[in-house]
N, C-alpha and C positions, 0 to 999 in steps of 0.2 A: 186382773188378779191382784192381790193384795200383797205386802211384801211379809219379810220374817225374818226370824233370827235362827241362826245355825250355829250351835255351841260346839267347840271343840278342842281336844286336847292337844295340845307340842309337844315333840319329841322327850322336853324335860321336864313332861309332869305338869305341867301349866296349864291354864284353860283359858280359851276367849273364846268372844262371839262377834259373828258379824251381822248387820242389818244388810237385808237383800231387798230390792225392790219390787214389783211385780213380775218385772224383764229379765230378774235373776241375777242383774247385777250388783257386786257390791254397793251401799252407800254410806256406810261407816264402820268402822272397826273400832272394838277397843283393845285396852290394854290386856298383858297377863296377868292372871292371878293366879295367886296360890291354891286356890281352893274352889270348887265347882259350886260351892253357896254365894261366893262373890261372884263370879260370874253372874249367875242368875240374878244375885242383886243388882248388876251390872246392867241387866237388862231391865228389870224392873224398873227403874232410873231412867234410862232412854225414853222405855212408854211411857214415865211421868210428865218428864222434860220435854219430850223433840215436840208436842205441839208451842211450844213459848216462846217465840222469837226472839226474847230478851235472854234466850241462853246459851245461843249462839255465836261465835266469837269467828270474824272472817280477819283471814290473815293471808299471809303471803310468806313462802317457802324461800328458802335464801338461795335458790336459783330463781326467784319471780315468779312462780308459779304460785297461784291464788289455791287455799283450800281453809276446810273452816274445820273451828272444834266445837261439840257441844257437853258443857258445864251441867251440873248438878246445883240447885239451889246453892250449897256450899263451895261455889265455882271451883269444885274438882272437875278435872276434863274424865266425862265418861265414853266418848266415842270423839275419832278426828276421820274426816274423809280422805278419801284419794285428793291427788293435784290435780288441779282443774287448765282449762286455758279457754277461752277466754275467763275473766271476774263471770260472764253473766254466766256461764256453766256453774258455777260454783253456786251461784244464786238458786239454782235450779234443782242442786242438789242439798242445798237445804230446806230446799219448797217439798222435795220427796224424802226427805229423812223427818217434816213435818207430818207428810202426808202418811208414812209407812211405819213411822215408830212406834203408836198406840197399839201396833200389830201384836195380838195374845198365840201366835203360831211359834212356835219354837221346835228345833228340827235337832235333837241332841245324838250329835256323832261321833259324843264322848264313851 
């Protein structure tokens, strides 16, 4: 099964989305936004970006724990993963946020 996005509202009015993978698990999040048109630009962005490997930014959490963010042409961060453990999980989950981003499914639970 292929992954998707699930748009939704916060308590304070805000909106975000998450990339889900086939397995149903998270594999990135993004920011909030003010408005439910950025969001979905949000996601628009994601499907451009996550197959390009050059937008990818792998880093490490200030407890050591490896996780990555992915940039916009404009290297705005438009989704960051969970923390990983080992670096190669991390690897794996930018292999599936390459594989699952171009995904046109979108699940609005707003």
């Amino acid at each position: 099964m292929a992954g998707w996005y699930e748009l939704k509202k916060s308590a304070d009015g805000q909106f975000r989305f998450v990339l889900k993978a086939g397995n149903a698990e998270t594999i990135l999040s993004s920011e909030l936004y003010k408005s439910l048109d950025s969001a979905r630009n949000g996601i628009a962005s994601v499907q451009a970006n996550s197959p390009d490997a050059s937008r990818y930014e792998k880093k490490d959490s200030s407890s050591g724990k490896p996780y990555f963010t992915l940039k916009a042409a404009n290297h705005q961060v438009i989704g960051t993963s969970e923390l990983y453990s080992p670096a190669s999980a991390r690897d794996a989950g930018i292999a599936s946020v390459q594989a699952n981003g171009p995904s046109t499914v979108v699940k609005d639970g707003t």
